[in-house]
Structures are given as C-alpha cells and as structure tokens.
PLY file of the C-alpha trace (Angstrom):
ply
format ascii 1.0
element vertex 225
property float x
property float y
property float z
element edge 224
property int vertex1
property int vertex2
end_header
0.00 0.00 0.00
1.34 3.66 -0.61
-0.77 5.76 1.38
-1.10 6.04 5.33
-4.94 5.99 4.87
-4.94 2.83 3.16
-2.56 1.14 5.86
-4.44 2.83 9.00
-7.79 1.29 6.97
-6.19 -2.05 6.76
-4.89 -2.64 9.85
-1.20 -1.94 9.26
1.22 0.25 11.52
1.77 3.68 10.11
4.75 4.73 12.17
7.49 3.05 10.50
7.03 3.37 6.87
9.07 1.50 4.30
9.73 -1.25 6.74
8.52 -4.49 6.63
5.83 -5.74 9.18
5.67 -9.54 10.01
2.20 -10.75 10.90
1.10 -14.31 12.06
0.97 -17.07 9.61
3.81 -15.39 7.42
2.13 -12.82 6.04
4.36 -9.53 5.54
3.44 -5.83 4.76
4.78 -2.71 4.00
3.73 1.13 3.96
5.65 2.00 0.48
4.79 5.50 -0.40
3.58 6.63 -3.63
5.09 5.92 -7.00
6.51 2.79 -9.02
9.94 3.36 -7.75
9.05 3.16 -4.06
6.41 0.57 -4.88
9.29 -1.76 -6.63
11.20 -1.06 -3.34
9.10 -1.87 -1.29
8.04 -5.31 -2.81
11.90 -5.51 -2.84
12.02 -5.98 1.03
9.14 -8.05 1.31
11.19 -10.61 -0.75
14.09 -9.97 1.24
11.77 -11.05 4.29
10.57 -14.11 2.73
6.91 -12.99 1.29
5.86 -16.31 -1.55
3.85 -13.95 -3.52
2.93 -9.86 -3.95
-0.18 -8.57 -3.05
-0.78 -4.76 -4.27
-3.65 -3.54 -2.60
-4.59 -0.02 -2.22
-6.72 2.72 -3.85
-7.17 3.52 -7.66
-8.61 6.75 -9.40
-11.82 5.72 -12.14
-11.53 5.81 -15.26
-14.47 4.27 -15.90
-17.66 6.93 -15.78
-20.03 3.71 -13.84
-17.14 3.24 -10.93
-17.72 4.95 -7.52
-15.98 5.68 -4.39
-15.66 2.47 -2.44
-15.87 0.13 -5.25
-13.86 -3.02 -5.28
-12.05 -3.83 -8.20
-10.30 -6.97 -8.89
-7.86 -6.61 -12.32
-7.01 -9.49 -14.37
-4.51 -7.89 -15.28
-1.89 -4.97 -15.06
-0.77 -2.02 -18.17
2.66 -0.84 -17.28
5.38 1.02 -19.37
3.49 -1.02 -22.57
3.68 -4.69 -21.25
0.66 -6.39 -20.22
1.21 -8.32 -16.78
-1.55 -11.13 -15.92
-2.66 -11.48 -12.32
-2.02 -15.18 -11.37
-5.77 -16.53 -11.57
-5.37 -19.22 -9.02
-4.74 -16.36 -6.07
-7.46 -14.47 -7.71
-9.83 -17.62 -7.29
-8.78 -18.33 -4.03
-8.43 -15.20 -2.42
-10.84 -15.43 0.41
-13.59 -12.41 -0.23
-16.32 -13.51 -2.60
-17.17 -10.69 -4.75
-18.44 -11.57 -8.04
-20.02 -8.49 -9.57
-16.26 -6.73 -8.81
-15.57 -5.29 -12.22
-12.61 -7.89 -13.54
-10.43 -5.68 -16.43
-7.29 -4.06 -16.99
-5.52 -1.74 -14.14
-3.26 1.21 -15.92
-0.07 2.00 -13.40
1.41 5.02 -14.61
4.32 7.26 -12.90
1.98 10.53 -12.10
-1.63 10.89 -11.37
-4.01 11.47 -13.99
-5.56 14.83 -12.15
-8.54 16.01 -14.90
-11.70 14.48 -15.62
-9.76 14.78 -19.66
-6.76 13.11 -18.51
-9.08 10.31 -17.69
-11.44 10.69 -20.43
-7.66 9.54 -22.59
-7.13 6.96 -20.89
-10.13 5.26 -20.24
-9.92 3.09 -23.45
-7.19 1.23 -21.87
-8.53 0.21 -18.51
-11.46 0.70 -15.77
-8.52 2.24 -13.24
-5.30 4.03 -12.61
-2.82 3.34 -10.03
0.57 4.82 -9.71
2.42 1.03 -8.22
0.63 -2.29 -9.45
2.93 -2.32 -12.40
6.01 -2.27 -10.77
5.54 -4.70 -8.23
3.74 -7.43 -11.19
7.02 -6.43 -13.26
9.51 -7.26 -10.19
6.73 -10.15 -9.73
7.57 -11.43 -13.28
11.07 -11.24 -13.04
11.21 -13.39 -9.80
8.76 -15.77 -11.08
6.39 -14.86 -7.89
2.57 -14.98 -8.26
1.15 -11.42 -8.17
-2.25 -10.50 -7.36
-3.85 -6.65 -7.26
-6.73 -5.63 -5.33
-7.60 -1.78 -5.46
-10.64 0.42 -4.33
-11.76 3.17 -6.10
-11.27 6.46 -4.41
-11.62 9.55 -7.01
-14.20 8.68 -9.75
-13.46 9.53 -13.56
-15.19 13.49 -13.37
-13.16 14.14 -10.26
-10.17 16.41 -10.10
-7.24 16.30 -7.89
-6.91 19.72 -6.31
-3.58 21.26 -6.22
-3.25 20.50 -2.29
-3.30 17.21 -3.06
-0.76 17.18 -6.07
1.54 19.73 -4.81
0.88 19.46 -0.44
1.57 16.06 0.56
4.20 13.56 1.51
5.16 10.32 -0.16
2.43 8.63 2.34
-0.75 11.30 1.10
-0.27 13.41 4.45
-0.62 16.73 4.22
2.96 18.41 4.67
0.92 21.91 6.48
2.98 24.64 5.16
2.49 23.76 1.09
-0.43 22.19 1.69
-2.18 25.08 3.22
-0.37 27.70 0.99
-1.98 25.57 -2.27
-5.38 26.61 -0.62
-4.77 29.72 0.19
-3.51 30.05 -3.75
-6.59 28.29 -5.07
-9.46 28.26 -2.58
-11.68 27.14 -6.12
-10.26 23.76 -4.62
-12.01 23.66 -1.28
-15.27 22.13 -3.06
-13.01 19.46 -4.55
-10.75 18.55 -1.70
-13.79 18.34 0.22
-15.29 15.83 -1.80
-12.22 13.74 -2.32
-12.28 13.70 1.16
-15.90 11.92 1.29
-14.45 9.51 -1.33
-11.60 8.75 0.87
-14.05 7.64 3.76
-15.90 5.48 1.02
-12.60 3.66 -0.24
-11.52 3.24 3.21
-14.69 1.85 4.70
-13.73 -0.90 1.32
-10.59 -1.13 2.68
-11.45 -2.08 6.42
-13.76 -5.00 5.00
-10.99 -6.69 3.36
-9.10 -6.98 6.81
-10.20 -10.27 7.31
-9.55 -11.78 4.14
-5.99 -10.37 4.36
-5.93 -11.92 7.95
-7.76 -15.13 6.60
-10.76 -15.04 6.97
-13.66 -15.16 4.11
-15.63 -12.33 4.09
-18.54 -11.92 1.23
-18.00 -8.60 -0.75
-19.27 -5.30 0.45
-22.70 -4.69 -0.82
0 1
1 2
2 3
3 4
4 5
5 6
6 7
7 8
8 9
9 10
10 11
11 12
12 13
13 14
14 15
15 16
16 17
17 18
18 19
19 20
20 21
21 22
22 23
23 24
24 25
25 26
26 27
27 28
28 29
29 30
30 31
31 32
32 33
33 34
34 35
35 36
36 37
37 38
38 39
39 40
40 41
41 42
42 43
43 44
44 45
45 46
46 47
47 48
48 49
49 50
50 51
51 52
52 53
53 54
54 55
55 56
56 57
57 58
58 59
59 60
60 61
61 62
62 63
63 64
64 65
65 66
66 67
67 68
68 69
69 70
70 71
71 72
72 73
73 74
74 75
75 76
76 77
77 78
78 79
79 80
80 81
81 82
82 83
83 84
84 85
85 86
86 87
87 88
88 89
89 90
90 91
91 92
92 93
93 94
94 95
95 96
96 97
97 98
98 99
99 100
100 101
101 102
102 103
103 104
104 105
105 106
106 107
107 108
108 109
109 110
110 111
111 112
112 113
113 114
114 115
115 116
116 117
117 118
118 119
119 120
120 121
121 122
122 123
123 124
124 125
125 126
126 127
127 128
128 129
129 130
130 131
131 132
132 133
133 134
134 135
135 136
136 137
137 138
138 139
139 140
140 141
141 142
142 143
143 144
144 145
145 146
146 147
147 148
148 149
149 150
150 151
151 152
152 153
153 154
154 155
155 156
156 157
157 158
158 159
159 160
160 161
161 162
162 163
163 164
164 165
165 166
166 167
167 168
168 169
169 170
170 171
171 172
172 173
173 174
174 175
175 176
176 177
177 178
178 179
179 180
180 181
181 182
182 183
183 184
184 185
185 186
186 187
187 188
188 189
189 190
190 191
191 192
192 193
193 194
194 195
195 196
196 197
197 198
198 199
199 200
200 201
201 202
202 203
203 204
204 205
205 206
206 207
207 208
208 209
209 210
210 211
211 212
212 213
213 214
214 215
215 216
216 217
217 218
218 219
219 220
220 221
221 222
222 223
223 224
C-alpha cells in the first residue's frame, strides 16, 4: 500500500514506513509511499523477508464513468510502461472475499496521477482504473517468477479532479505536509469544493478497505454490498 490511509484502513502500523511488518501465519506488509519506484522497493524488502507472492492492494482513481468511491475492483490484469502483466488466476480464485459483480479488467499504473476528468477521459480506453504502483511490483513479480495479485478500491471517480493540495501538499504517504499544503489553498481556494469531496471519497474507499481486513488476515468475508 502507498498511502497512510490505506494502511491505518487495513490494519497496518503507520509509524514506520518503508519497513517491513511480520504478521502471524507469514504474512508480511509494507507502507511503500507513492510511486513505481518506491512501490518496486518496497516489494523488494518483502522478498528480502521471505513474502511467496505480492499482493498490491490499495486505492485507484476511475476511469471508468459507472465506478464509484468504495468500489472493489479486482484486475485481471496490469498495463505498465506497454507490457501487459496477468494477475495469477489461481490467487485471484482463491483469495478469500467472494465478490463476483467486482468489475474484472485491466488496471493502468502510470508514474503521475491522472488529475482532470480529460486526462481520464484519454485513458479510459485502456482500462477501468489508474494506479501509480501495481505495475512495478507485477514487473519485479515477473522477473522473480512470484505470483502477483492486485486488489484496489476506487477512491476519485473519472469526473473528479485532484486539487492542487493534493498534487503539490503532501508527503510520499498522502499526508498533508501543512505549510504547502495550506499555501496551495490559500492560492486556489476554487479547490475547497473538490478537496472536500475527495475527502468523502476517501471515507468510502476506506470503509472498502477495512472490509478486506479479514480476508488479508484469513478469513472469508462476502464482498461489500
């Protein structure tokens, strides 16, 4: 996960990012920050630590107009840097949350966020989502000859836009560094409406997030309704 949302939502610690967290049964996870670079990095040191597979779970932007905040999406496969990376379809089967109306497609990693309704409007032949780390950690998944599974949760639908606070006023984790961040408002209070919102979309994607704790623990859950 990249975001200290998405581990707080999932029941991961928060105060040691980019370290790996060992977990009954053998499971390991890691707070990664944003980006394909820390995302490959990451996945890095759960290898070092002995993970059997790579799990990238998170949040995802629509591209899609019909996806909302909170919805569960569950790609067959990944679109990174032009290569197509497959999700290994017996850990999709298996994984322990029954959710068959989860929209099954293609998940587009790219190195920056698409921030405009347009920028999604582009890219929304390719897949139903965006993500900015799925790619590398299938890619380093590839190369190892690891399965790879994704799991992501929509948080900003396709006619949302980022507001500059966001883009410009936040740390590799998605928490607000004050100074910037507040200083992007002050610049472009237009944004309060939209940070606001994205806000309420958070809660949605989290509340996603917070059900799949006990699949990731184990335990089969049945999909959110």
């Amino acid at each position: 996960m990249a975001l200290a949302a998405e581990a707080r939502a999932l029941g991961v610690g928060v105060h040691n990012p980019r370290r790996v967290q060992a977990y009954a049964g053998g499971d390991y996870a890691i707070l990664a920050g944003m980006g394909p670079e820390a995302a490959r990095s990451a996945a890095s040191a759960l290898v070092a630590a002995g993970a059997q597979a790579l799990l990238s779970i998170g949040t995802a932007g629509a591209l899609r107009q019909d996806l909302r905040a909170g919805d569960l999406l569950l790609p067959d496969k990944i679109l990174w840097q032009g290569r197509e990376y497959p999700v290994d379809q017996h850990l999709a089967e298996n994984f322990p949350v029954s959710c068959p109306a989860a929209p099954r497609g293609a998940l587009l990693t790219l190195a920056a966020p698409l921030a405009t309704p347009a920028a999604k409007a582009q890219a929304a032949a390719q897949a139903l989502a965006v993500d900015m780390e799925s790619g590398a950690v299938a890619a380093l998944a590839q190369e190892l000859g690891m399965s790879f599974l994704a799991l992501r949760v929509i948080v900003d639908s396709a006619d949302s836009r980022l507001p500059q606070a966001v883009l410009h006023g936040v740390d590799a984790f998605g928490r607000p560094l004050l100074p910037g961040f507040v200083w992007q408002l002050i610049r472009r209070p237009q944004d309060i409406p939209a940070l606001l919102r994205l806000g309420r979309q958070m809660q949605a994607a989290a509340a996603t997030l917070r059900h799949l704790r006990g699949p990731l623990q184990g335990r089969a859950e049945r999909c959110v309704p």
